[in-house]
VOVEXLO-826424 format. One line per 4 residues: number of its first residue (from 0); their letters; for each residue x, y, z of N, C-alpha, C, CB. Coordinates in nm, 2 decimals, decimal comma, always signed. Glycine has a CB too. Example, Ala and Ser with C-alpha at 12.3 -4.5 7.8 and 13.67 -1.06 7.14 Angstrom:
BEGIN
0	AS	+1,32/-0,57/+0,78/+1,23/-0,45/+0,78/+1,32/-0,33/+0,78/+1,13/-0,45/+0,90 ~ +1,28/-0,22/+0,71/+1,37/-0,11/+0,71/+1,29/+0,00/+0,79/+1,41/-0,06/+0,57 $
This chain:
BEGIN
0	XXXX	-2,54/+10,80/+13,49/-2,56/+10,89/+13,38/-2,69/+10,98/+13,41/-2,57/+10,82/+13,25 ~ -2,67/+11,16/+13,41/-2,81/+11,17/+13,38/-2,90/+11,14/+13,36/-2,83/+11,19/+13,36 ~ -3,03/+11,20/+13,35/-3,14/+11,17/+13,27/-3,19/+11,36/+13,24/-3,27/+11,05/+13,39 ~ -3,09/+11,38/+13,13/-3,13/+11,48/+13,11/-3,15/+11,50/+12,96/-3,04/+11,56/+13,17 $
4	XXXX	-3,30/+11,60/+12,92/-3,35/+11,63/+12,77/-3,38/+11,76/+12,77/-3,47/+11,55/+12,72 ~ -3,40/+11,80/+12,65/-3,45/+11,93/+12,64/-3,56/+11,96/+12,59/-3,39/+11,99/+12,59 ~ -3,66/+12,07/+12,61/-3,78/+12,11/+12,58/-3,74/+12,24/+12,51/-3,89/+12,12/+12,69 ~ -3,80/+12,23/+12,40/-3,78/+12,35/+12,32/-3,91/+12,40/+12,27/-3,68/+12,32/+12,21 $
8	XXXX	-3,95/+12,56/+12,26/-4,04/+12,61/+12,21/-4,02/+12,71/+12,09/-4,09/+12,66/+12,30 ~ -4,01/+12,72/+11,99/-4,07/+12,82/+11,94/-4,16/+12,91/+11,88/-4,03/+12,83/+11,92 ~ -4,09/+13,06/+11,84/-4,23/+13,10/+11,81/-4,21/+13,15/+11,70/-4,31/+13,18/+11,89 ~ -4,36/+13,18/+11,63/-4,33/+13,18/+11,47/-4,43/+13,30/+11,46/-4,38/+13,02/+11,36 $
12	XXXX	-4,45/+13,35/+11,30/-4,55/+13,46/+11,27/-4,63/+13,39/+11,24/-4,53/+13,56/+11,17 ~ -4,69/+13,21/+11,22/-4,79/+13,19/+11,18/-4,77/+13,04/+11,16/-4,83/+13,28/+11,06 ~ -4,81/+12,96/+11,07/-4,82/+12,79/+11,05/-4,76/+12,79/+10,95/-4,96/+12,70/+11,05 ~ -4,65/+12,67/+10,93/-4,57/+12,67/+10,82/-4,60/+12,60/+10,69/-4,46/+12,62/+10,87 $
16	XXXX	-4,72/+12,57/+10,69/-4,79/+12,53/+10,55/-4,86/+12,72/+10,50/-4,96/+12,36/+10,59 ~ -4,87/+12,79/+10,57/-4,86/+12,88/+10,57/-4,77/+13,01/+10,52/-4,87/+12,86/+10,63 ~ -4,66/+12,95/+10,53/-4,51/+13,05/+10,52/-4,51/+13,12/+10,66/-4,51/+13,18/+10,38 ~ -4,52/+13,05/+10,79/-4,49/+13,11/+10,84/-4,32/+13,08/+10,89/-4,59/+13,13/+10,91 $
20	XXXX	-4,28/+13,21/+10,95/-4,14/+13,29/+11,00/-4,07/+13,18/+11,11/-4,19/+13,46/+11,08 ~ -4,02/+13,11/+11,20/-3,96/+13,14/+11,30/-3,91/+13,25/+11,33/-3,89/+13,08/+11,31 ~ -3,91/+13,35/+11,50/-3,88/+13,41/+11,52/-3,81/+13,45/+11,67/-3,93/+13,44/+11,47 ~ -3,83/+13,32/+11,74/-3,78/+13,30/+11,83/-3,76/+13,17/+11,87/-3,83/+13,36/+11,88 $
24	XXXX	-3,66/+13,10/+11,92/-3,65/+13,00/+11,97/-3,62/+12,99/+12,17/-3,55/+12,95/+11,86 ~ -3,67/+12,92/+12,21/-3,57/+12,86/+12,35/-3,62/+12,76/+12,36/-3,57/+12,93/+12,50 ~ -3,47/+12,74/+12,45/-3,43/+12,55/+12,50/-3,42/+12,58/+12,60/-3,30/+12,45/+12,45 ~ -3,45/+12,47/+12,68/-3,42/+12,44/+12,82/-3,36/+12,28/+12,85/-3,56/+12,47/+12,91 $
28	XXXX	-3,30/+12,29/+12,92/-3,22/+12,12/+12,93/-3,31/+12,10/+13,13/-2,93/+12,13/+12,93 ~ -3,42/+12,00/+13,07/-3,48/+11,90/+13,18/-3,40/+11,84/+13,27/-3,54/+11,78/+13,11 ~ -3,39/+11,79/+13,39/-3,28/+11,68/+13,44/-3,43/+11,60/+13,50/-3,13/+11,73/+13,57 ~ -3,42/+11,47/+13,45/-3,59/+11,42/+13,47/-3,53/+11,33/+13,64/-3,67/+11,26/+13,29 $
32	XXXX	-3,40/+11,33/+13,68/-3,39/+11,33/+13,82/-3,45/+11,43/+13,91/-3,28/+11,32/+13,85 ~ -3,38/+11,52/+13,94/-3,40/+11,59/+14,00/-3,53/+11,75/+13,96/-3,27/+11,60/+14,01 ~ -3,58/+11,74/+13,88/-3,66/+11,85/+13,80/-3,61/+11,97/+13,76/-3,77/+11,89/+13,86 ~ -3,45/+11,95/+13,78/-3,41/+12,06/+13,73/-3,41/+12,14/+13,59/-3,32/+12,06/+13,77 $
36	XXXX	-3,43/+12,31/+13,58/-3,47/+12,31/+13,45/-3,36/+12,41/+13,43/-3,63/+12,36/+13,42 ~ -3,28/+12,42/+13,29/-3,18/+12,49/+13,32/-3,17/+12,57/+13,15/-3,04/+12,39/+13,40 ~ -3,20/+12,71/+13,17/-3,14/+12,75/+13,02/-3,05/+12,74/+12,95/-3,13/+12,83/+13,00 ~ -3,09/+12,68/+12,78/-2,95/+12,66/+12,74/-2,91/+12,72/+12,61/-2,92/+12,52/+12,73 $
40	XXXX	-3,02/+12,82/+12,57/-3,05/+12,88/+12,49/-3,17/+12,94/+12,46/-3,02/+12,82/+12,42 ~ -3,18/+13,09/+12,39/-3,24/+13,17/+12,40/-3,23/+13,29/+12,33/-3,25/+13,17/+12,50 ~ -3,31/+13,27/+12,19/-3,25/+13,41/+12,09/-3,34/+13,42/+12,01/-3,11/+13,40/+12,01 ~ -3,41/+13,56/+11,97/-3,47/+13,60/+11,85/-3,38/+13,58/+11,75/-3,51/+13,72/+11,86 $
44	XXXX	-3,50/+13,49/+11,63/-3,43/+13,46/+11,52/-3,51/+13,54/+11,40/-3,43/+13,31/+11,51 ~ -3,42/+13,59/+11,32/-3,47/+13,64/+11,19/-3,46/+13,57/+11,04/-3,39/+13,78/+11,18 ~ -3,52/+13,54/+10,98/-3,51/+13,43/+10,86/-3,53/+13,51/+10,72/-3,63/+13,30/+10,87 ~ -3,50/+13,48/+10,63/-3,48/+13,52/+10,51/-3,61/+13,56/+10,52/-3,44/+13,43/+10,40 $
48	XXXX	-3,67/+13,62/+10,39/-3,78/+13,60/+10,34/-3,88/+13,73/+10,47/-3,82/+13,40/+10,35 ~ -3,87/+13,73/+10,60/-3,93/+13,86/+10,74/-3,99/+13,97/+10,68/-3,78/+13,94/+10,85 ~ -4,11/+14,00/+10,63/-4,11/+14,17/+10,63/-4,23/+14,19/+10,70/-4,11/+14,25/+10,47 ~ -4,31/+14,30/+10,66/-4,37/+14,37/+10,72/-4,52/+14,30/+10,69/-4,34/+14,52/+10,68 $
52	XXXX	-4,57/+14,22/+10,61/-4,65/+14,12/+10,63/-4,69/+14,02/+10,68/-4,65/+14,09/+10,59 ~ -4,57/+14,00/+10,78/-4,57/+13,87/+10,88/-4,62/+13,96/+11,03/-4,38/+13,77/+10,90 ~ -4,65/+14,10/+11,00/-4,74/+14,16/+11,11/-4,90/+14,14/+11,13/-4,71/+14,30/+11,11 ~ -4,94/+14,12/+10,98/-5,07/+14,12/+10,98/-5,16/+14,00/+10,96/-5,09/+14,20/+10,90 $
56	XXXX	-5,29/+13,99/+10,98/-5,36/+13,90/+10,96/-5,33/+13,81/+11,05/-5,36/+13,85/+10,86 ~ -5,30/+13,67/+10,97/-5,26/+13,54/+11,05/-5,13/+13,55/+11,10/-5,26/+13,42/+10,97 ~ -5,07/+13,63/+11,05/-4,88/+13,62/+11,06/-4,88/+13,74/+11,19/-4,76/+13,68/+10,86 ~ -4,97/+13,80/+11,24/-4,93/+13,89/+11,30/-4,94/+13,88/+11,45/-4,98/+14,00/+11,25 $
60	XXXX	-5,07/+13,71/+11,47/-5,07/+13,71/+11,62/-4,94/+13,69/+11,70/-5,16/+13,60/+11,66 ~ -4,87/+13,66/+11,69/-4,75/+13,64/+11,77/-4,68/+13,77/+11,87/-4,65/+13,59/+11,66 ~ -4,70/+13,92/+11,72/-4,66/+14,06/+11,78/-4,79/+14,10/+11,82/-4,59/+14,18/+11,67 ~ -4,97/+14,00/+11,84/-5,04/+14,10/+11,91/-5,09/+14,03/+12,07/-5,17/+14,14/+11,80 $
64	XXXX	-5,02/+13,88/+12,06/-5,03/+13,82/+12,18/-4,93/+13,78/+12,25/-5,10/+13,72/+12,18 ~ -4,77/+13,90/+12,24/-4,71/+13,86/+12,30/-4,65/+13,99/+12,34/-4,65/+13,77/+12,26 ~ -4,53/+14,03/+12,44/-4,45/+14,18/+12,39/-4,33/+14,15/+12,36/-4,43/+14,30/+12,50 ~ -4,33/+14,06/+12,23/-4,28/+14,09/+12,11/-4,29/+14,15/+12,01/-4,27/+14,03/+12,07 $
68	XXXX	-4,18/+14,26/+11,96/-4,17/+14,34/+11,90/-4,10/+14,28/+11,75/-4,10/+14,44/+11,98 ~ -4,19/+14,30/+11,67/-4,15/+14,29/+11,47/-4,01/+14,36/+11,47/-4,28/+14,42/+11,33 ~ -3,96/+14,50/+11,53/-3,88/+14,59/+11,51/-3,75/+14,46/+11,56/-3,92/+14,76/+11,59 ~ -3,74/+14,43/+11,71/-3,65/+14,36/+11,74/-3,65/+14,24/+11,66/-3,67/+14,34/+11,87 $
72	XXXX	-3,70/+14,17/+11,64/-3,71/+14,03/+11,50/-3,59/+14,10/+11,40/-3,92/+14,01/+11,39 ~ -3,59/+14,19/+11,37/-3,54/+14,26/+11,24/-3,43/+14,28/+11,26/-3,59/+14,38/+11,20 ~ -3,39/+14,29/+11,38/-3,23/+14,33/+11,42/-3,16/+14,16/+11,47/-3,24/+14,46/+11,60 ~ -3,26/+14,06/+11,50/-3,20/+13,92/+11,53/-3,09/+13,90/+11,43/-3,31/+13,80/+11,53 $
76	XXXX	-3,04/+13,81/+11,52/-2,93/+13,72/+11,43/-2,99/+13,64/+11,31/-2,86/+13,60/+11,53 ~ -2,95/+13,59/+11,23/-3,03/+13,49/+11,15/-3,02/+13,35/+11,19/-3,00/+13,49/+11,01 ~ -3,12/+13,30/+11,11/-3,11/+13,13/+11,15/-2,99/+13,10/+11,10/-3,22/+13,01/+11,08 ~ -2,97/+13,10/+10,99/-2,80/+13,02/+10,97/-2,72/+13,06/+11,03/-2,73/+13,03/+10,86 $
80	XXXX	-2,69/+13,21/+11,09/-2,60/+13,21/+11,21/-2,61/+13,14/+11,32/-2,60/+13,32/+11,25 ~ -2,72/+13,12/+11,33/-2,74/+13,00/+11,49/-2,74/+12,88/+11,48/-2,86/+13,00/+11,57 ~ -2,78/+12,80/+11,35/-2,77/+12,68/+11,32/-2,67/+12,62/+11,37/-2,77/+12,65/+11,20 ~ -2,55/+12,62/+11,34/-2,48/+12,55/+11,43/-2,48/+12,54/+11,58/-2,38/+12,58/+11,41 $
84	XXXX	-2,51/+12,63/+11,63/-2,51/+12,60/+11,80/-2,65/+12,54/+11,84/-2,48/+12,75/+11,89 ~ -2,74/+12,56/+11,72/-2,91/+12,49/+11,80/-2,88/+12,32/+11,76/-3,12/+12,57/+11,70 ~ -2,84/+12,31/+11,64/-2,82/+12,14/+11,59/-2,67/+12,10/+11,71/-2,76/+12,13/+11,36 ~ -2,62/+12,15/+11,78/-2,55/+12,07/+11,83/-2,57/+12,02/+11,95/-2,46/+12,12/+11,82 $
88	XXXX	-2,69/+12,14/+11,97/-2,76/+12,11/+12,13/-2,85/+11,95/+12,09/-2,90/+12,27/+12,20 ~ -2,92/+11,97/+11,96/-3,01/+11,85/+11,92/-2,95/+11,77/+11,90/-3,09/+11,85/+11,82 ~ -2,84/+11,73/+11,82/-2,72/+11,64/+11,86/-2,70/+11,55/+11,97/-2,64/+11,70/+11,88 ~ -2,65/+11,66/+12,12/-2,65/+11,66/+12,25/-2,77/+11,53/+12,34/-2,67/+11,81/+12,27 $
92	XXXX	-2,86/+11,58/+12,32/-3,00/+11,58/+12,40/-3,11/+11,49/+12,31/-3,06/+11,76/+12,43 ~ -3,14/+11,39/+12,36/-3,30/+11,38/+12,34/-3,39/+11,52/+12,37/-3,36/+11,26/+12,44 ~ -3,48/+11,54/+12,25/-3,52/+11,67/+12,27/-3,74/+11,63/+12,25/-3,42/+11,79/+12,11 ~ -3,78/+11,74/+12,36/-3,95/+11,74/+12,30/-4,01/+11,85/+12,33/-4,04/+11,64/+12,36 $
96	XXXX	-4,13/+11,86/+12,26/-4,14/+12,00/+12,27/-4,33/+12,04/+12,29/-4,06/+12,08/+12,11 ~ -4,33/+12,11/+12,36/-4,52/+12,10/+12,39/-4,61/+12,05/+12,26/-4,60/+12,27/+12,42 ~ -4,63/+12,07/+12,17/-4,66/+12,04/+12,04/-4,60/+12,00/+11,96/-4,71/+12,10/+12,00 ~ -4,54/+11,86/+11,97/-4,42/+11,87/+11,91/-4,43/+11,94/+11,74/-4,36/+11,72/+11,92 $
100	XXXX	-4,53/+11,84/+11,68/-4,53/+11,84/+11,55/-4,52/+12,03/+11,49/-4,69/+11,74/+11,52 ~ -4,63/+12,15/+11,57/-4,57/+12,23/+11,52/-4,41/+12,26/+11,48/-4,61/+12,29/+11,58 ~ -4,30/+12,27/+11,68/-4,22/+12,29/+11,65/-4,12/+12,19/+11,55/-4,20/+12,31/+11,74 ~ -4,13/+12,10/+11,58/-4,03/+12,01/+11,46/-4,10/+12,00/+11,34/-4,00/+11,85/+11,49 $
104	XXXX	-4,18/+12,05/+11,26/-4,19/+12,09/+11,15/-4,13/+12,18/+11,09/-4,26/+12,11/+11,14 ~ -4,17/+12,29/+11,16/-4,06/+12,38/+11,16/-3,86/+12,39/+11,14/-4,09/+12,42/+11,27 ~ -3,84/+12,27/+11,25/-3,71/+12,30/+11,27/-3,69/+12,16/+11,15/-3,64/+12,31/+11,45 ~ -3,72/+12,06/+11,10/-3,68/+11,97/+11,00/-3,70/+12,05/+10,88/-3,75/+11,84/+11,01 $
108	XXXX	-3,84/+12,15/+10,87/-3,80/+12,18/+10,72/-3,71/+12,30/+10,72/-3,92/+12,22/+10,62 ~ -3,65/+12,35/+10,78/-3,53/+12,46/+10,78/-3,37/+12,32/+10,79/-3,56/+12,60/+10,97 ~ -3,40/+12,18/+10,77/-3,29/+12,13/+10,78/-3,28/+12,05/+10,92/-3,20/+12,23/+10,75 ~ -3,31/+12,08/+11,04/-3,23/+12,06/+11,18/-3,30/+11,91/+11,16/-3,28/+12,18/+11,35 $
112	XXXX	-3,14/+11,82/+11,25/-3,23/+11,69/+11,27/-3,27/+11,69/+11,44/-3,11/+11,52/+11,22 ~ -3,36/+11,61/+11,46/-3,43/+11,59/+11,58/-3,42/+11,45/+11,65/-3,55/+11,61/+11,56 ~ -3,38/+11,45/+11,79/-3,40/+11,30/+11,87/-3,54/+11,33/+11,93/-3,27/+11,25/+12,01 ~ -3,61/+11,28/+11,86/-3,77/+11,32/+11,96/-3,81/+11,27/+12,04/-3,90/+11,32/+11,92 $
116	XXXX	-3,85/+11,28/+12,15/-3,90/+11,20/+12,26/-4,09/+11,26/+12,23/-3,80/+11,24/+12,45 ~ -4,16/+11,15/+12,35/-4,32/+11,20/+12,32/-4,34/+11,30/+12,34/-4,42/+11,14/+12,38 ~ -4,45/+11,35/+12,24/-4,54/+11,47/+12,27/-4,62/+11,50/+12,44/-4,65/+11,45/+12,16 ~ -4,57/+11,55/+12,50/-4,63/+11,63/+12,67/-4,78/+11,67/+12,61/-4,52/+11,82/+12,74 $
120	XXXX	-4,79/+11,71/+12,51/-4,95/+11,75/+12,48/-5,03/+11,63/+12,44/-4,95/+11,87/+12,36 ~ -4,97/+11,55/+12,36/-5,06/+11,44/+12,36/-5,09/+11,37/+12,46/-5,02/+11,36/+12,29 ~ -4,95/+11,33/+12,58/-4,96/+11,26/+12,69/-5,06/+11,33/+12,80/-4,82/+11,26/+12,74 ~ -5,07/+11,46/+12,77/-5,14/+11,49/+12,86/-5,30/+11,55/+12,85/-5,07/+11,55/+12,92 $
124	XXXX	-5,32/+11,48/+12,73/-5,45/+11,45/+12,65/-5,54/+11,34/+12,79/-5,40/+11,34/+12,46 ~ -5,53/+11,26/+12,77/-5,63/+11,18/+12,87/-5,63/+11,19/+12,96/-5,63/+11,07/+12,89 ~ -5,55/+11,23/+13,03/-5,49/+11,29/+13,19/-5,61/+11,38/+13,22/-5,33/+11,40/+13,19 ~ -5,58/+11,53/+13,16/-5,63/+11,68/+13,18/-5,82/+11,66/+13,14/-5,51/+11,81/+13,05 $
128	XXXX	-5,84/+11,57/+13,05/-5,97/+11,53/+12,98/-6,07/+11,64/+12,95/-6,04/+11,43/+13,06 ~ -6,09/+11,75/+12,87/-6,07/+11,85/+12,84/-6,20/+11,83/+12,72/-5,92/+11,89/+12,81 ~ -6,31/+11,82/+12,75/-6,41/+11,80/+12,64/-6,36/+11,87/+12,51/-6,55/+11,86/+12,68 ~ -6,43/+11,78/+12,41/-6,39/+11,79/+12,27/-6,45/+11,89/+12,21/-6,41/+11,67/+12,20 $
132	XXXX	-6,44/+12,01/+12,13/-6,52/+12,10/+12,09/-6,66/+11,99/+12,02/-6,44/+12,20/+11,98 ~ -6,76/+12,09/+11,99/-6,87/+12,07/+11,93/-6,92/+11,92/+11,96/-6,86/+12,10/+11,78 ~ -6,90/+11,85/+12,01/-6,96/+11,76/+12,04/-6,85/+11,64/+11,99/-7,11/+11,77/+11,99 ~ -6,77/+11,67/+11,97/-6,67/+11,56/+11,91/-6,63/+11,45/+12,00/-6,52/+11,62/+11,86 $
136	XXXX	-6,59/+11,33/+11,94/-6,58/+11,25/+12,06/-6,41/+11,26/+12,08/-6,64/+11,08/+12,05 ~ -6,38/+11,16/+12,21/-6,26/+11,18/+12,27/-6,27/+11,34/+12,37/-6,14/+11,17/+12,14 ~ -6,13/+11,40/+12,40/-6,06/+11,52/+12,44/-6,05/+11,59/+12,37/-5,96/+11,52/+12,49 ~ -6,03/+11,70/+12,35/-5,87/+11,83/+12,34/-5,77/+11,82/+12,35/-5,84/+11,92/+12,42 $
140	XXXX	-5,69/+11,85/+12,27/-5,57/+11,87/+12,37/-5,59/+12,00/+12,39/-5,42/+11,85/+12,31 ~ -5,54/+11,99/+12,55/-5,47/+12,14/+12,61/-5,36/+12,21/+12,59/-5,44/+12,13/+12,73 ~ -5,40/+12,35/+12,59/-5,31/+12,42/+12,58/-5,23/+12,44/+12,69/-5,34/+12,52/+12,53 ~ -5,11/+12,50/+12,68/-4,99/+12,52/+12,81/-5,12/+12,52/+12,94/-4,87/+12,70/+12,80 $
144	XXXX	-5,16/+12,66/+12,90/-5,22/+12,70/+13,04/-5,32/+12,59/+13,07/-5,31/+12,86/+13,05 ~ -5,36/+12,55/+13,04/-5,47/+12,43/+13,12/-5,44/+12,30/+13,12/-5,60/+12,42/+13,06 ~ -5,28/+12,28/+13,04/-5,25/+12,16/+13,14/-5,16/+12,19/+13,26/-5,18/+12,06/+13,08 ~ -5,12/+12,28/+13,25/-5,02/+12,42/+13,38/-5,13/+12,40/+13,49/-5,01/+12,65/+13,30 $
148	XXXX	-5,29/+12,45/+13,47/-5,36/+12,48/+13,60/-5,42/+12,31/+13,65/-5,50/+12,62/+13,55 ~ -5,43/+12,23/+13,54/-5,43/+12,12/+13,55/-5,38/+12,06/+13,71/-5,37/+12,08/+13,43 ~ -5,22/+12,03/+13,64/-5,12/+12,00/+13,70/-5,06/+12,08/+13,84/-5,03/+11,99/+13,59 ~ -5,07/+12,18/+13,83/-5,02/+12,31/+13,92/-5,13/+12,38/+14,02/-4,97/+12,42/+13,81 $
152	XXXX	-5,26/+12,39/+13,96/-5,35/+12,43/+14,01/-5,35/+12,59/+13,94/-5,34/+12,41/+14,16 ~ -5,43/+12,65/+13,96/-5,43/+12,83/+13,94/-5,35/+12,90/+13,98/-5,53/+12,91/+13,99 ~ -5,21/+12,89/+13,93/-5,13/+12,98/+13,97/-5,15/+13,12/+13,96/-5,04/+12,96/+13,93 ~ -5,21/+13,16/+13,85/-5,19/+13,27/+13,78/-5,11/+13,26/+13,70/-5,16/+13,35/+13,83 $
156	XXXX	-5,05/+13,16/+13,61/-4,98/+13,16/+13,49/-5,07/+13,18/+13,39/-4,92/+13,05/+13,46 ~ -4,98/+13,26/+13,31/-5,06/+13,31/+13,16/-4,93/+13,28/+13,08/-5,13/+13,50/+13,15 ~ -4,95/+13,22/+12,99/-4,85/+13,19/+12,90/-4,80/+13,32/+12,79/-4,91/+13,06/+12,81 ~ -4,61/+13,38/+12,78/-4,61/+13,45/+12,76/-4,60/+13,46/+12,58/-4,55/+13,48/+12,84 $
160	XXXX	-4,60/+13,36/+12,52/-4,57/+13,30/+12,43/-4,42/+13,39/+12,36/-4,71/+13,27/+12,35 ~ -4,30/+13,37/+12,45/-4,20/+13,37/+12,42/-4,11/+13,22/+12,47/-4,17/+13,50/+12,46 ~ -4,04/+13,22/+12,35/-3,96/+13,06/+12,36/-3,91/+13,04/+12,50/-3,81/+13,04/+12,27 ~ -3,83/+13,12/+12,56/-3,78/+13,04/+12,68/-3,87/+13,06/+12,81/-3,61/+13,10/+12,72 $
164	XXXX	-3,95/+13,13/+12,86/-4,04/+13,14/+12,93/-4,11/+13,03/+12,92/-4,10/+13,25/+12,91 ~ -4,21/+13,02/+12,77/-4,27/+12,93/+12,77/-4,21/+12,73/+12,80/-4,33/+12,98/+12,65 ~ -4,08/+12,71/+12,71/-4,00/+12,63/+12,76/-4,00/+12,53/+12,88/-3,93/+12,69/+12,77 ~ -3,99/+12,68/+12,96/-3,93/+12,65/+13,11/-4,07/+12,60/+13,19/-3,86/+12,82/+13,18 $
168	XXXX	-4,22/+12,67/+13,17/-4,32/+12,60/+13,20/-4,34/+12,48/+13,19/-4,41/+12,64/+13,16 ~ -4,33/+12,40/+13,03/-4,35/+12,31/+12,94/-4,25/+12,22/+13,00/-4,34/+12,35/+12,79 ~ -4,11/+12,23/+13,07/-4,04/+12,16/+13,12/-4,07/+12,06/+13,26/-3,96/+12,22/+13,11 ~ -4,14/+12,20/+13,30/-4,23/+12,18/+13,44/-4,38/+12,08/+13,43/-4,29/+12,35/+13,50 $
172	XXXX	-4,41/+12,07/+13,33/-4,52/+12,01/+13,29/-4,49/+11,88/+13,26/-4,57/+12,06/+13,19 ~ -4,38/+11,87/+13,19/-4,28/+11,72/+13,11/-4,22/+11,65/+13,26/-4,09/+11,78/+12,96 ~ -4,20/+11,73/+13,38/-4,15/+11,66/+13,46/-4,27/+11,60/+13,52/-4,05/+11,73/+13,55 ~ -4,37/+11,67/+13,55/-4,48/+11,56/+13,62/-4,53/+11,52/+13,59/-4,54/+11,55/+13,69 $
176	XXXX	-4,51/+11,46/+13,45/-4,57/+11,41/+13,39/-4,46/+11,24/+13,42/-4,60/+11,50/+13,26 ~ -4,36/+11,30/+13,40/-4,22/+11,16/+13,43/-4,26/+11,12/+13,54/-4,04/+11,21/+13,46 ~ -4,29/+11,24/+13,68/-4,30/+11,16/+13,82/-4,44/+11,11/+13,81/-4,27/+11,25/+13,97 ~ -4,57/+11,10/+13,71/-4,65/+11,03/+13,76/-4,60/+10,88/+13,66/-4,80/+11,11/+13,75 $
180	XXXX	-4,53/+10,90/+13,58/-4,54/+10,78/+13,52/-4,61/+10,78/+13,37/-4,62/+10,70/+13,60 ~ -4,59/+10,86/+13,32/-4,69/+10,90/+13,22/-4,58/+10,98/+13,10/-4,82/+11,02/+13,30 ~ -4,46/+11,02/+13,13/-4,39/+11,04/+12,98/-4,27/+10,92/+12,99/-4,31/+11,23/+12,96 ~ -4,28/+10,83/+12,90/-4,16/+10,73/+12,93/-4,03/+10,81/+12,93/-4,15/+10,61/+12,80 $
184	XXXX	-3,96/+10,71/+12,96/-3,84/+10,69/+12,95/-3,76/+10,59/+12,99/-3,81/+10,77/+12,98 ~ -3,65/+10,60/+12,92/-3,58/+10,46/+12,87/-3,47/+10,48/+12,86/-3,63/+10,39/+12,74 ~ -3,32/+10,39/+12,94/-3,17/+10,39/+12,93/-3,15/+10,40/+12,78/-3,10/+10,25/+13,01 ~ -3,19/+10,30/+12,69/-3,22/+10,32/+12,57/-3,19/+10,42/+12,47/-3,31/+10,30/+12,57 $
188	XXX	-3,25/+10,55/+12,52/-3,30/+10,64/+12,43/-3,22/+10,70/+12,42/-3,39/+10,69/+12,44 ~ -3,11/+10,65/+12,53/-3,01/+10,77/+12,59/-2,84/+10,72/+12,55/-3,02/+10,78/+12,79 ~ -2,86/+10,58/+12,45/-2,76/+10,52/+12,45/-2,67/+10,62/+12,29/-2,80/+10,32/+12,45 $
């Protein structure tokens, strides 16, 4: 049997105690044999509620740190049109996602159920050891790029913060994290 999961990212106009939007999602399906990373989805989503407020302030970093366009959001499919095909992939797959708790907040309070496997950002909390702001004790967690340069060295990755791009890094991250021994896994999880 495989050992295959998925990493999913998405991206939003802001934090969802917030009201913020989903507006994009991607998945990628892991194979924790071989490291293969394989798209399995990938679509701007538009949700009830989208206007021209989720450009500004807090809701607007997403259209000013990415080249995502508000205009394209507007033309997406909606979530409930996609619901069915993203819950069937979650269904499918043990699923995890760089932070998880943002994304599955997100996707449980819009309804979706989740098989979660560990958080990659927590796991790679002690690893990367990333001083604590202001003097706090423990780490950081890292963001993509610095557990990316971490793990990878300086590529020159810059995270694009679009779902399947980002994904596909985060999958790369979740795998060496498996080959050092450091994201479980278990016949179990998979039964």
């Amino acid at each position: 049997m495989a050992k295959e999961i998925l990493v999913l990212d998405i991206e939003t106009t802001g934090f969802l105690n917030q009201g913020g939007k989903i507006v994009e999602i991607g998945i990628v399906k892991l194979d924790l044999d071989s490291g293969d990373v394989t798209p399995v989805y990938n679509s701007l989503i538009r949700e009830d509620g989208l206007n021209s407020s989720h450009t500004r302030g807090g809701f607007g970093w997403i259209f000013q740190n990415s080249d995502l366009q508000f205009e394209d959001v507007l033309e997406a499919p909606s979530l409930e049109s996609q619901k069915e095909e993203i819950q069937d992939l979650l269904d499918r797959y043990r699923v995890t996602a760089y932070n998880k708790a943002f994304d599955f907040g997100f996707l449980k309070d819009r309804g979706f159920q989740v098989k979660e496997l560990d958080c990659p950002m927590h796991l790679s909390t002690p690893i990367v050891k990333l001083p604590a702001p202001n003097g706090r004790r423990g780490f950081k967690w890292p963001k993509v790029e610095e557990a990316w340069n971490y793990f990878f060295g300086d590529t020159g990755y810059i995270e694009a913060h679009r779902g399947l791009d980002d994904a596909k890094h985060e999958a790369k991250i979740v795998y060496k994290l498996y080959q050092m021994g450091e994201f479980p896994y278990s016949v179990s999880l998979f039964d």
